[in-house]
C-alpha positions as CSV (number, residue, x, y, z in Angstrom):
1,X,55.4,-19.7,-41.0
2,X,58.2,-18.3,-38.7
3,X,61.9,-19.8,-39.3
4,X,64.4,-20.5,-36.2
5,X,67.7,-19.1,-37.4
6,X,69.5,-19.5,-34.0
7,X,69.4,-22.8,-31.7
8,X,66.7,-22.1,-28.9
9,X,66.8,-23.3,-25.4
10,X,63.5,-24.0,-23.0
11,X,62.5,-22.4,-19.9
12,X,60.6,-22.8,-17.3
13,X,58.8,-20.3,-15.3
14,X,59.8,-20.6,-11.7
15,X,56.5,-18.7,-10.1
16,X,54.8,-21.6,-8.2
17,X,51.1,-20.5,-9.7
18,X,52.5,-20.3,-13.4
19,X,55.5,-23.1,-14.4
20,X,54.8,-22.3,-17.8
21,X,57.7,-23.9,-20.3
22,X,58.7,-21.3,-23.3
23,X,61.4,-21.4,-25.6
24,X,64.3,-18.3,-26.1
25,X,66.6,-17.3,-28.5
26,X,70.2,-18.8,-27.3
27,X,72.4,-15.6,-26.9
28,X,76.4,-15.7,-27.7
29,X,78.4,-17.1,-25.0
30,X,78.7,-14.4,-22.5
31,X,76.1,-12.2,-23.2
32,X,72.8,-12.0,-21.0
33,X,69.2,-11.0,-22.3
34,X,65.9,-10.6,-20.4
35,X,63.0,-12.7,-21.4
36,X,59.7,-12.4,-20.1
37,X,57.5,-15.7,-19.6
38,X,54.8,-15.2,-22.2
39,X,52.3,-16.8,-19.4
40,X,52.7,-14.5,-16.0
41,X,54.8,-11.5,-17.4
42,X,57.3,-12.8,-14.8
43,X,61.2,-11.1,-16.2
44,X,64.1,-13.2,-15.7
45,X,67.5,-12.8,-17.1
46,X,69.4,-15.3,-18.5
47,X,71.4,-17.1,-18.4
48,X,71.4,-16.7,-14.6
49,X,74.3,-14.8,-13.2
50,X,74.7,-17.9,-11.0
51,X,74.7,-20.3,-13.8
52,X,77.4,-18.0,-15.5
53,X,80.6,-19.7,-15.6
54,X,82.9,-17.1,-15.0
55,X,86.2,-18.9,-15.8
């Protein structure tokens, strides 16, 4: 059985034929990592640069 050391956040995949929900890894505040929905293979990067508060 797999342990979550680091608090994860859900996504949802935004291609209208998938809208699959997965869970990531949340990253340290101001750092960005791909994830890839396990469903479509669709890549995003998050968090968004529009959802980036940039101060």
């Amino acid at each position: 059985m797999a342990r979550v050391i680091r608090p994860v956040l859900a996504i949802r995949c935004v291609v209208s034929s998938c809208k699959a929900l997965f869970e990531v890894a949340e990253v340290e505040k101001g750092k960005t990592q791909i994830v890839v929905c396990p469903k479509c293979g669709e890549y995003y990067e998050y968090p968004s640069p529009e959802n980036t508060n940039q101060g």
